[in-house]
C-alpha positions as CSV (number, residue, x, y, z in Angstrom):
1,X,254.8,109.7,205.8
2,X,251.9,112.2,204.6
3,X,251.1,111.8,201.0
4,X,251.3,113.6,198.0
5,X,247.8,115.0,198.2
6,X,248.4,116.0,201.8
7,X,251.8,118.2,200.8
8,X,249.5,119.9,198.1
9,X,246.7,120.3,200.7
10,X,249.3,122.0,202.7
11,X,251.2,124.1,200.0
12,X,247.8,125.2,198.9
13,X,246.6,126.3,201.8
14,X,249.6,128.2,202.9
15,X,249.6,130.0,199.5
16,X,245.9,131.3,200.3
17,X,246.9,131.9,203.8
18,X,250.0,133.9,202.3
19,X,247.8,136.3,199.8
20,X,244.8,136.4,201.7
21,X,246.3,137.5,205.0
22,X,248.8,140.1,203.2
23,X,245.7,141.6,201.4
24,X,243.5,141.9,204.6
25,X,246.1,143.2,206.5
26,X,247.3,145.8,203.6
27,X,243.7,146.6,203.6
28,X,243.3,147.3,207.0
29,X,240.8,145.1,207.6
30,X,243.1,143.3,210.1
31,X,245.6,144.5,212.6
32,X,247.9,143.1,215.2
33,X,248.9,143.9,218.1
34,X,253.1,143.8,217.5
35,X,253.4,143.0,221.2
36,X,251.9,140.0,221.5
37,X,253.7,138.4,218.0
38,X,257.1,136.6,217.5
39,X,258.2,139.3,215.0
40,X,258.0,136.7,212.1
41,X,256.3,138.0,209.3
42,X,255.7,137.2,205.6
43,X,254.8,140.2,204.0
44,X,252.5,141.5,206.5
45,X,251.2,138.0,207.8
46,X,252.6,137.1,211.4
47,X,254.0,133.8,211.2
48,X,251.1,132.8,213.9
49,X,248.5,133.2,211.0
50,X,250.0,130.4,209.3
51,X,250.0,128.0,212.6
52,X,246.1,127.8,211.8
53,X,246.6,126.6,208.2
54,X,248.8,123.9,209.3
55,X,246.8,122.9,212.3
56,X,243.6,122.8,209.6
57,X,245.8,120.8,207.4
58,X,246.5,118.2,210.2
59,X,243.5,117.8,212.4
60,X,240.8,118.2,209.8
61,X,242.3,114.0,208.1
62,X,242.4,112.9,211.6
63,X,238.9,114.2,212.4
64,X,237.7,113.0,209.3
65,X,239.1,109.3,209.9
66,X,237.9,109.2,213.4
67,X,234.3,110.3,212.5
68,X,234.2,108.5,208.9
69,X,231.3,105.7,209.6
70,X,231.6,104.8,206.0
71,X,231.5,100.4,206.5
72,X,235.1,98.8,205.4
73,X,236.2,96.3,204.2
74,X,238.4,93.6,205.8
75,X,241.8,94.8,205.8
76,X,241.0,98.2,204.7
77,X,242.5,101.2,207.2
């Protein structure tokens, strides 16, 4: 079960994914091509933008385990 600080992780960066991907889009800095998208959207975000956030927010710990030389303890995970 992930933890409390990996839910926050997660809500937090979906919330930046949400307001940062609606403004560049708005903007016109960004653009999609509609036929290559499921036709989700929040806002103006495709629901594909938001597959990278939660990909970030679950590889990145697991990385970061697997490369972590930081010596343990006996016991310690």
């Amino acid at each position: 079960m992930p933890s409390k600080a990996w839910w926050i992780t997660l809500l937090t960066i979906l919330s930046l994914t949400l307001i940062f991907d609606n403004l560049i889009i708005w903007a016109g800095i960004v653009e999609y091509d509609t036929s290559k998208l499921l036709g989700i959207v929040a806002g103006y975000a495709p629901v594909e933008d938001f597959f990278y956030a939660v990909f970030a927010v679950i590889i990145v710990p697991i990385l970061w385990k697997y490369f972590d030389k930081t010596p343990r303890k006996k016991g310690e995970s």
